[in-house]
DSSP file (Angstrom, degrees, kcal/mol; ACC not computed):
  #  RESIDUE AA STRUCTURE BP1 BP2  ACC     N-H-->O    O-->H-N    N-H-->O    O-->H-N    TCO  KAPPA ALPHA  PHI   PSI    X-CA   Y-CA   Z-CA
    1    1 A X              0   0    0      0, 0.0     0, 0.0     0, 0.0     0, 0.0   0.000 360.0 360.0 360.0 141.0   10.9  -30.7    0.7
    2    2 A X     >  -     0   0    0      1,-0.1     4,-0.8     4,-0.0     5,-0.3   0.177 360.0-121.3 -65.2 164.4    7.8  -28.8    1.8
    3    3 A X  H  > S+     0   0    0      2,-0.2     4,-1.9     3,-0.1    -1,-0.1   0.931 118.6  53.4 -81.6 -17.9    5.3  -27.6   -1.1
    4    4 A X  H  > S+     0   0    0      1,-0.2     4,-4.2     2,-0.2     5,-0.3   0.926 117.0  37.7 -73.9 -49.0    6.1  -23.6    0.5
    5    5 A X  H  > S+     0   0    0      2,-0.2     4,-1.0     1,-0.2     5,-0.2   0.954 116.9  50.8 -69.1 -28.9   10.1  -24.3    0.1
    6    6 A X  H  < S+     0   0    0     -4,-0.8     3,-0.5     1,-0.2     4,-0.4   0.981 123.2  36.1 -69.5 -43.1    9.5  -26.4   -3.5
    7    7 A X  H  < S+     0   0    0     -4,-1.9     4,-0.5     1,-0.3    -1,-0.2   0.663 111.4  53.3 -99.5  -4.0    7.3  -23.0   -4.5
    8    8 A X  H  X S+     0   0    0     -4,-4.2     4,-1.4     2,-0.1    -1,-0.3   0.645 115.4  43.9 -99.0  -0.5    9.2  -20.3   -3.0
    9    9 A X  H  X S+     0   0    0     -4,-1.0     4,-0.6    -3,-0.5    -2,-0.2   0.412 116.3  48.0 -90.7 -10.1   12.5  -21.7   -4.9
   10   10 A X  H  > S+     0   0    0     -4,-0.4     4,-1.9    -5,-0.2    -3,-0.2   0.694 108.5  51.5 -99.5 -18.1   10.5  -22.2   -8.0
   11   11 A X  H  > S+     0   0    0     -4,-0.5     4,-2.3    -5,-0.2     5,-0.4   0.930 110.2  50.2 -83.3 -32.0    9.1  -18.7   -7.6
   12   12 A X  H  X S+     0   0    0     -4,-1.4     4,-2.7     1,-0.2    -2,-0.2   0.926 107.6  54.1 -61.3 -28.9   13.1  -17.2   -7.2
   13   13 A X  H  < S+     0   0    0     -4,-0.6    -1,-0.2     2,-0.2    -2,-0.2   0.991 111.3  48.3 -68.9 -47.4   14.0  -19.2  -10.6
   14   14 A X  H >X S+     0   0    0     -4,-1.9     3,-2.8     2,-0.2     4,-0.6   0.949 110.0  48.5 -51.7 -58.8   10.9  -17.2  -12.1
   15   15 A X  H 3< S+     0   0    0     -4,-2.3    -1,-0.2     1,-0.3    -2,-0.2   0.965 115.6  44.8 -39.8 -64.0   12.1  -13.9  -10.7
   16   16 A X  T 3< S+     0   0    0     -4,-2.7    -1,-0.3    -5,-0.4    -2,-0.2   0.562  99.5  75.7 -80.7   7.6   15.5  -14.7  -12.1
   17   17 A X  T <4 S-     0   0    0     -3,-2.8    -2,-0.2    -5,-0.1    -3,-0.1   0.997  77.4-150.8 -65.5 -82.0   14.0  -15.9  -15.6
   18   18 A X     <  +     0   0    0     -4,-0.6    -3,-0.1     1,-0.4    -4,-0.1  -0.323  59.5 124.5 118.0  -7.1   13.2  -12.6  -17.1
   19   19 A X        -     0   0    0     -5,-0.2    -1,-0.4     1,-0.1    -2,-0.1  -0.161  68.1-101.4 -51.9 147.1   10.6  -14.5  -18.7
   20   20 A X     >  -     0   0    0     -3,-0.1     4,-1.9     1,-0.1    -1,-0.1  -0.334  36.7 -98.1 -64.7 167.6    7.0  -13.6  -18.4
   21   21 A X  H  > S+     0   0    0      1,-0.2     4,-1.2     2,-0.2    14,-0.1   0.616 117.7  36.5 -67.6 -13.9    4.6  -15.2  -16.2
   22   22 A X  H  > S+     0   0    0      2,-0.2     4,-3.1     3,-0.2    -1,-0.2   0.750 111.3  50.5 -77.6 -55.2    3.4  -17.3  -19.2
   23   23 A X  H  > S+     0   0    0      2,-0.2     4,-2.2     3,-0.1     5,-0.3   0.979 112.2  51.8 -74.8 -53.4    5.8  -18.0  -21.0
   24   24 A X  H  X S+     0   0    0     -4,-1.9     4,-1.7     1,-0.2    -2,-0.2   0.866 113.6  43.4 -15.0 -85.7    7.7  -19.2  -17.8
   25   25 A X  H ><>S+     0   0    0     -4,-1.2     5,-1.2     2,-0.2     3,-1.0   0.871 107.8  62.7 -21.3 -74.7    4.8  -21.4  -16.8
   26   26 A X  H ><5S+     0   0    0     -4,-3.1     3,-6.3     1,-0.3    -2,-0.2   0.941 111.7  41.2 -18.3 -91.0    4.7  -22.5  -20.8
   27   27 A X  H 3<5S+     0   0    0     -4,-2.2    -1,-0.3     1,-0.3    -2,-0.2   0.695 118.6  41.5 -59.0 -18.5    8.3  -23.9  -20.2
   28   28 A X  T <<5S-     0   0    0     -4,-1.7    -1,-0.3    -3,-1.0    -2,-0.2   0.282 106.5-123.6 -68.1   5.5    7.9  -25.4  -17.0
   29   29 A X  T < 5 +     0   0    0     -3,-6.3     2,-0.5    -4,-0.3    -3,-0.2   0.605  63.0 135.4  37.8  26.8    4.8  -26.7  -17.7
   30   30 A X      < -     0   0    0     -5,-1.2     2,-0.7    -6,-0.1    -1,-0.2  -0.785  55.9-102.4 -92.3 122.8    2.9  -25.1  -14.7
   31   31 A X    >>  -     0   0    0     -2,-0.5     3,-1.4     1,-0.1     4,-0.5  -0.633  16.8-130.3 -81.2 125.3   -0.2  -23.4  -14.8
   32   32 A X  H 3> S+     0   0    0     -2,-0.7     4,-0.7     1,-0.3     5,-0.2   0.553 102.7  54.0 -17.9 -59.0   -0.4  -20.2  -14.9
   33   33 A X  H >> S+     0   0    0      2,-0.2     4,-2.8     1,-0.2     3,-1.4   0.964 108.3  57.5 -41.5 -63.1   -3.2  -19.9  -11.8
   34   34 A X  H <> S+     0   0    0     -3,-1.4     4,-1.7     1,-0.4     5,-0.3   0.813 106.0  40.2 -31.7 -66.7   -1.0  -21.9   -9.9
   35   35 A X  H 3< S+     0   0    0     -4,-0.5    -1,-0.4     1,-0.2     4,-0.2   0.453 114.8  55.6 -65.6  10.4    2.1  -19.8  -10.1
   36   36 A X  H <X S+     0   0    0     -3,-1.4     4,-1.1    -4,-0.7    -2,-0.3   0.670 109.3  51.0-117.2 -58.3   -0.4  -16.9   -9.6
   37   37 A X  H  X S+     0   0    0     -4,-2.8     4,-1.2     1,-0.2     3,-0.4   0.896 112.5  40.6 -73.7 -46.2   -1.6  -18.8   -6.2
   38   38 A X  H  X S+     0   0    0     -4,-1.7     4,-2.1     2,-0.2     5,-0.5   0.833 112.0  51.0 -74.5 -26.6    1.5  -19.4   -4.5
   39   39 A X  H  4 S+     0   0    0      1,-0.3    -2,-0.2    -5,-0.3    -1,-0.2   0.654 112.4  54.3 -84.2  -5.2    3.3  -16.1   -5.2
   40   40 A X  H  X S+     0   0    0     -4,-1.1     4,-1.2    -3,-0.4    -1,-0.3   0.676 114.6  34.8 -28.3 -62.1    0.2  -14.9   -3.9
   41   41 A X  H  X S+     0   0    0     -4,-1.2     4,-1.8     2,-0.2    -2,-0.2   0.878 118.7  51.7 -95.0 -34.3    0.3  -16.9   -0.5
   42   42 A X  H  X S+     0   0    0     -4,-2.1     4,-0.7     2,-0.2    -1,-0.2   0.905 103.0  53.8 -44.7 -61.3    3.8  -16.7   -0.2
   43   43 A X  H >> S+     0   0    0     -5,-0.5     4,-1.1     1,-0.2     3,-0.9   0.911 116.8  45.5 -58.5 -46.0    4.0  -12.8   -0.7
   44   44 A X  H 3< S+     0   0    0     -4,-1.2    -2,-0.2     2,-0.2    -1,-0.2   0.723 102.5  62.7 -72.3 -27.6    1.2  -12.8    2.4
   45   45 A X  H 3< S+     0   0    0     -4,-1.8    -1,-0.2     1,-0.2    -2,-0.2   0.588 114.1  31.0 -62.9 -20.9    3.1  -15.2    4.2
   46   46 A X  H << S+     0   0    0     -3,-0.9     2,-1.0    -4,-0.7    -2,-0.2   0.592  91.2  95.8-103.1 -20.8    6.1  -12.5    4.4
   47   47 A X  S  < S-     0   0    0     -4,-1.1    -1,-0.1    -5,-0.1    -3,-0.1  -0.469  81.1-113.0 -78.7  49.9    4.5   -9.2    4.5
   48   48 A X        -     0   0    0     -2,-1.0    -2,-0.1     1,-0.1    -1,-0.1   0.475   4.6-131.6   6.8 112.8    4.2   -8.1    8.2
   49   49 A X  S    S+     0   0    0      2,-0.0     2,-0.3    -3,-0.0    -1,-0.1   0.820  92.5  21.3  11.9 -98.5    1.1   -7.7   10.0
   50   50 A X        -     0   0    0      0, 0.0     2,-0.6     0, 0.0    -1,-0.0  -0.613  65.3-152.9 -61.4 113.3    2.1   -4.3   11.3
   51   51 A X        -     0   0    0     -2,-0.3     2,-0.1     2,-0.0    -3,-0.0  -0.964  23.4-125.1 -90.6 127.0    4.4   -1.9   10.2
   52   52 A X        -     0   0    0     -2,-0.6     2,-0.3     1,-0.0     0, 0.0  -0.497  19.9-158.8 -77.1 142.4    5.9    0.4   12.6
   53   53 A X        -     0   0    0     -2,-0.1     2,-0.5     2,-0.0    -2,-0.0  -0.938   7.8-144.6-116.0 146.0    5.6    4.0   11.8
   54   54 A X        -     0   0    0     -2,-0.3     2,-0.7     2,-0.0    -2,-0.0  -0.823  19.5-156.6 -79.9 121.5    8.3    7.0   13.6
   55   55 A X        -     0   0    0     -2,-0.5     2,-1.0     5,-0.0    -2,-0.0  -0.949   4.3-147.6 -98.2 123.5    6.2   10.1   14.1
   56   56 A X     >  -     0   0    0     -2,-0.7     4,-1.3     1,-0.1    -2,-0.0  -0.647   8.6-162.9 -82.8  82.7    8.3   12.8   14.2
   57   57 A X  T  4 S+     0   0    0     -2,-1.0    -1,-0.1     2,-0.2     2,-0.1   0.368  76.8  65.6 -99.5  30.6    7.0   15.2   16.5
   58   58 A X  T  4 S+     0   0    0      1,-0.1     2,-1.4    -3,-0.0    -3,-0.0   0.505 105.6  39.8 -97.9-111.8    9.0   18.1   15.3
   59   59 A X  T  4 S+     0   0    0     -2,-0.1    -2,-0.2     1,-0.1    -1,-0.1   0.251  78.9 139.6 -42.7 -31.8    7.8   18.4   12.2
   60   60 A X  S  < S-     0   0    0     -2,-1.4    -1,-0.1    -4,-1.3    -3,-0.0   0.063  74.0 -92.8 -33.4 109.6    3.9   17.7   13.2
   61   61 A X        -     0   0    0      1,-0.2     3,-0.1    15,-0.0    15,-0.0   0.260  35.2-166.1  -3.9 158.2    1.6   20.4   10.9
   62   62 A X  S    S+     0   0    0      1,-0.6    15,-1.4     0, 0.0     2,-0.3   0.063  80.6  22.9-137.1  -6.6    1.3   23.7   13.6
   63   63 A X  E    S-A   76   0A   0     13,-0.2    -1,-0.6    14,-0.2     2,-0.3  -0.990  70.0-148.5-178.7 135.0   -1.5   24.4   10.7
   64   64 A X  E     -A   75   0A   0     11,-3.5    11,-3.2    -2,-0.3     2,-0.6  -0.846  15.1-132.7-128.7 168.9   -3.6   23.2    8.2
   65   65 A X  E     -A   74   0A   0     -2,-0.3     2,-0.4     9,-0.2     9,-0.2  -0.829  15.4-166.9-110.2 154.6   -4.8   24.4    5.1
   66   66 A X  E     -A   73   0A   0      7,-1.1     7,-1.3    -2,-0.6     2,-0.5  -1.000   4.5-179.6-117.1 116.3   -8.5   24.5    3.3
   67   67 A X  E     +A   72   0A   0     -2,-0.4     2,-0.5     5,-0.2     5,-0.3  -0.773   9.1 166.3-133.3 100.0   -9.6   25.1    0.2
   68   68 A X  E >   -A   71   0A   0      3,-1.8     3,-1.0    -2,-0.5     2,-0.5  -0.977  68.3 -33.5-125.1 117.9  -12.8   25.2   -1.1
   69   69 A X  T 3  S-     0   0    0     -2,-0.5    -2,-0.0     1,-0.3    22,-0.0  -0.723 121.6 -33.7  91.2-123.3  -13.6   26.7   -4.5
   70   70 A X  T 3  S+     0   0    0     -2,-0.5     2,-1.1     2,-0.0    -1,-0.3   0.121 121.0 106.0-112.4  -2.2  -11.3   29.8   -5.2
   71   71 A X  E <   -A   68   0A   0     -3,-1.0    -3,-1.8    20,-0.1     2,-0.2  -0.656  51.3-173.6-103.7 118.6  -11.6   30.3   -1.3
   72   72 A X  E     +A   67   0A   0     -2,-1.1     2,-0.3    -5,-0.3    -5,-0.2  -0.780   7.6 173.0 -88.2 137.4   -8.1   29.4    1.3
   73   73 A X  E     -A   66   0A   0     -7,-1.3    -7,-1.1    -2,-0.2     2,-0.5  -0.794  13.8-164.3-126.3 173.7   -8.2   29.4    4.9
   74   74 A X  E     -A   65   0A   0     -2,-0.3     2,-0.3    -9,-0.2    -9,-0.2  -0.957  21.7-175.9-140.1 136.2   -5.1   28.1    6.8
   75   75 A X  E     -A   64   0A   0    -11,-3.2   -11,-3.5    -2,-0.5    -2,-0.0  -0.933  34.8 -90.9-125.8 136.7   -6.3   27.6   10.4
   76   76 A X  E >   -A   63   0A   0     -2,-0.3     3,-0.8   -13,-0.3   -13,-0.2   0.001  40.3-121.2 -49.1 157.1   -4.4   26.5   13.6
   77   77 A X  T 3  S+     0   0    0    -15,-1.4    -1,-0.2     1,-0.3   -14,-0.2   0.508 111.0  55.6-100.6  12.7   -4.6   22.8   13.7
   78   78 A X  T 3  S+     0   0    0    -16,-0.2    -1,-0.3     2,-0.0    -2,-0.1  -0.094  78.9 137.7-100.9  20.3   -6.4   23.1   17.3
   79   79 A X    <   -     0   0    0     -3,-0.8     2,-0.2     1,-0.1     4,-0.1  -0.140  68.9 -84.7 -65.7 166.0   -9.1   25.3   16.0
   80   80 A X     >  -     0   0    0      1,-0.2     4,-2.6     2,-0.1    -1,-0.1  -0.541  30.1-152.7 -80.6 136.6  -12.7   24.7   17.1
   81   81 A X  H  > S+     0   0    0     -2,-0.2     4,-1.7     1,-0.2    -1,-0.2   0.954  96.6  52.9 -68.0 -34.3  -14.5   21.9   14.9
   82   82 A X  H  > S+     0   0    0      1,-0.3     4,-1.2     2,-0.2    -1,-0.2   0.824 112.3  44.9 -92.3 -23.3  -18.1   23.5   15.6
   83   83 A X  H >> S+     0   0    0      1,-0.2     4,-2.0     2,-0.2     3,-1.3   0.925 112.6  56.9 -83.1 -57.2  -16.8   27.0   14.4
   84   84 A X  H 3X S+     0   0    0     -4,-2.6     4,-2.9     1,-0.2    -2,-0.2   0.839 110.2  40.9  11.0 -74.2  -15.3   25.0   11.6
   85   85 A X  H 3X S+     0   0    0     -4,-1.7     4,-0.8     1,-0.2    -1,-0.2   0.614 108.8  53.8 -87.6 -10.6  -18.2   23.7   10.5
   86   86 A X  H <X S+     0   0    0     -3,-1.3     4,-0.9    -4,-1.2    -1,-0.2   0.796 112.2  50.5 -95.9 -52.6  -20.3   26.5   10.9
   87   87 A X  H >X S+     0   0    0     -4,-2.0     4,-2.1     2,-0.2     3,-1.0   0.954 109.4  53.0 -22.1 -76.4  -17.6   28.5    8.5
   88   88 A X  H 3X S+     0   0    0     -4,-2.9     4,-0.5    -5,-0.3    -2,-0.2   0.909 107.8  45.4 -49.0 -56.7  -17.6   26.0    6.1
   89   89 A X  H 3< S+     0   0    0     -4,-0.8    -1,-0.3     1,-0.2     3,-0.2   0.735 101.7  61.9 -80.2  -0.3  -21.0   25.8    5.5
   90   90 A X  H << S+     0   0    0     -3,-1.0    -1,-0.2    -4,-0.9    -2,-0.2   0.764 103.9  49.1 -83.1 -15.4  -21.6   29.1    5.3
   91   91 A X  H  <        0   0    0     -4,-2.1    -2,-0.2     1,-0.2    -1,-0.2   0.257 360.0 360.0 -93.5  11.3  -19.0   29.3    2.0
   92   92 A X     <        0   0    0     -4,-0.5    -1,-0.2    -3,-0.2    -3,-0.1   0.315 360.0 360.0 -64.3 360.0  -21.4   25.9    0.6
């Protein structure tokens, strides 16, 4: 048996221990780092790359909001950045 299949069956018996990571270890006689290191590389070993995300582009913002201070603007979400910024720093 490979050392990934020896430690990913040793990491489900943990999982299904209810034991802490310590105590666990303690009764298997494994150090603690150790289970720490594979459930570590393991967990990375499984975890996609990538996730794919749905954009929904009916719901996509028509408008966003700003707030700086006590003052709220809500602005089309194509507005011009340079007028934007020119806004905005005049309410610094």
């Amino acid at each position: 048996m490979s050392k990934e299949k020896l430690w990913a069956k040793r990491i489900r018996a943990f999982e299904r221990s209810g034991l802490s990571r310590r105590a666990w270890c303690v009764q298997e006689k494994v150090q603690l780092s150790t289970l720490d290191y594979w459930r570590s590389r393991l967990r990375r070993a499984t975890e996609p790359a990538l996730v794919p995300v749905v954009v929904d582009s009916t719901s996509a913002a028509k408008e966003i909001e700003i707030r700086l201070g006590d003052v709220q603007m809500r602005l089309p979400v194509d507005v011009d950045a340079d007028w934007l910024c020119r806004v905005l720093r005049g309410l610094r």
